[in-house]
C-alpha positions as CSV (number, residue, x, y, z in Angstrom):
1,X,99.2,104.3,86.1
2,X,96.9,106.6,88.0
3,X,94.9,105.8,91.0
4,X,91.9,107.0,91.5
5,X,90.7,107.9,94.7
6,X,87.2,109.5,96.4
7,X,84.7,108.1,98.6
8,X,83.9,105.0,99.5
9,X,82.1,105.2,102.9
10,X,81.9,108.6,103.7
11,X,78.2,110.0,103.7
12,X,76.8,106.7,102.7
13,X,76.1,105.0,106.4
14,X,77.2,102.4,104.9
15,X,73.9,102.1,102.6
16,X,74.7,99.4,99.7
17,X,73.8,101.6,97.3
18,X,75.4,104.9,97.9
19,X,78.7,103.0,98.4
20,X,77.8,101.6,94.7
21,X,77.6,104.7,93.2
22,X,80.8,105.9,94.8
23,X,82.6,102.8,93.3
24,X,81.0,104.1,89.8
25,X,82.2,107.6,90.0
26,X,85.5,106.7,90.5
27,X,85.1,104.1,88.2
28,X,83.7,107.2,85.6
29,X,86.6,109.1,86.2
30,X,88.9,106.0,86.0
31,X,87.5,105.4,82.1
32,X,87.8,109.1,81.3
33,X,91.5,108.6,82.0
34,X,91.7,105.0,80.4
35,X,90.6,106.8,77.0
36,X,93.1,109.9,77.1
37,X,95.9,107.0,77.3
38,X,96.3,106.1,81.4
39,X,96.1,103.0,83.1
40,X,93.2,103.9,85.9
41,X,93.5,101.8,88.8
42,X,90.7,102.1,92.0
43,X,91.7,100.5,95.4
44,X,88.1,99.4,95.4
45,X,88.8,97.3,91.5
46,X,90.8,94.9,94.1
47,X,90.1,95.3,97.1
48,X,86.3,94.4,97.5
49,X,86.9,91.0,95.1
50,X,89.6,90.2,98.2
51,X,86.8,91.0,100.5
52,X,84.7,88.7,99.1
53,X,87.1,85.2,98.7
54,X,87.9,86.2,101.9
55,X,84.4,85.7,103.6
56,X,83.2,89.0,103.1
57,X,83.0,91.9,105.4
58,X,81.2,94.9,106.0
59,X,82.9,98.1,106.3
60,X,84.3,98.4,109.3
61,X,84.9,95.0,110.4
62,X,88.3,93.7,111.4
63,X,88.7,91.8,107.9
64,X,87.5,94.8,106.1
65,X,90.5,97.1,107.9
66,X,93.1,94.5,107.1
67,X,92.6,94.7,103.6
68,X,91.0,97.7,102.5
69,X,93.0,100.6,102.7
70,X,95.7,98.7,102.4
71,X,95.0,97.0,99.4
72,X,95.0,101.1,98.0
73,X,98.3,102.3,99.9
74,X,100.3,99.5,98.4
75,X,99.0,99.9,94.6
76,X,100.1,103.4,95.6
77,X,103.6,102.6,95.7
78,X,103.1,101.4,92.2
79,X,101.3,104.2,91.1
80,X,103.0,107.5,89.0
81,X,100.1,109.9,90.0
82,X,97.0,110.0,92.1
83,X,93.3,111.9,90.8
84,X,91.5,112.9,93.9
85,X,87.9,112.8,92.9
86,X,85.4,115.3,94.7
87,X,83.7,114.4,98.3
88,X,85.0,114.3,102.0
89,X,87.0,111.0,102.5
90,X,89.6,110.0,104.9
91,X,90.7,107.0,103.1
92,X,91.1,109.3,99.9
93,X,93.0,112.2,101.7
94,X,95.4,109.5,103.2
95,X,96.2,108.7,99.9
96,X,97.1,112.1,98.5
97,X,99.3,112.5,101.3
98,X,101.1,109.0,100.7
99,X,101.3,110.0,97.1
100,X,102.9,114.1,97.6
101,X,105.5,112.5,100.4
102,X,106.6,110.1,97.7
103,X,106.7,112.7,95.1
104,X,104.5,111.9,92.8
105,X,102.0,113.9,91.1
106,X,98.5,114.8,92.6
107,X,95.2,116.3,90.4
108,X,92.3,117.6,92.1
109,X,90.8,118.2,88.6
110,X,90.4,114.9,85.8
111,X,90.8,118.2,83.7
112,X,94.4,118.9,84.9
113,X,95.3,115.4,84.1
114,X,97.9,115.2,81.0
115,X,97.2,113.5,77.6
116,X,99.5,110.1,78.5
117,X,102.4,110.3,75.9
């Protein structure tokens, strides 16, 4: 299992349809890896439905911090690797570092990624 991780907010100003398209290029990256054999998983995939039962919140709203990065950092913990997708993000960068201090396996590249066995 992989996650995926990249921008969500960053360089969007929080503009509906910039964060969209940051959901679908991880979500492109995430099928790229679902047809060489992974299971792609986005903290966004579960997250924002979560978000949404729970009344909805826009980014950067109390609700929104209690359950949004968190939502990723504990599918992390169930995660064997991490693909960092391009772009500056905060969120994403906290995740490589959760992932190298648990010791598990980082790509910068979808490239770099191994065939799944």
């Amino acid at each position: 299992m992989i996650l995926v991780a990249g921008p969500y907010r960053s360089g969007t100003g929080d503009d509906p349809h910039k964060l969209a398209a940051h959901v679908r290029a991880m979500n492109e990256a995430a099928l790229v890896l679902f047809r060489a054999g992974h299971l792609p998983v986005t903290g966004e995939a579960l997250a924002l439905p979560l978000l949404e039962t729970a009344g909805g919140a826009l980014p950067g709203e109390p609700l929104f911090d209690e359950i949004f990065h968190p939502v990723a950092e504990r599918l992390l913990s169930r995660c064997d690797a991490v693909l960092r997708i391009s772009g500056p993000s905060e969120g994403a960068d906290r995740m490589v570092a959760l992932a190298r201090a648990r010791g598990s396996a980082v790509y910068g590249d979808i490239a770099d990624v191994p065939a799944a066995r």
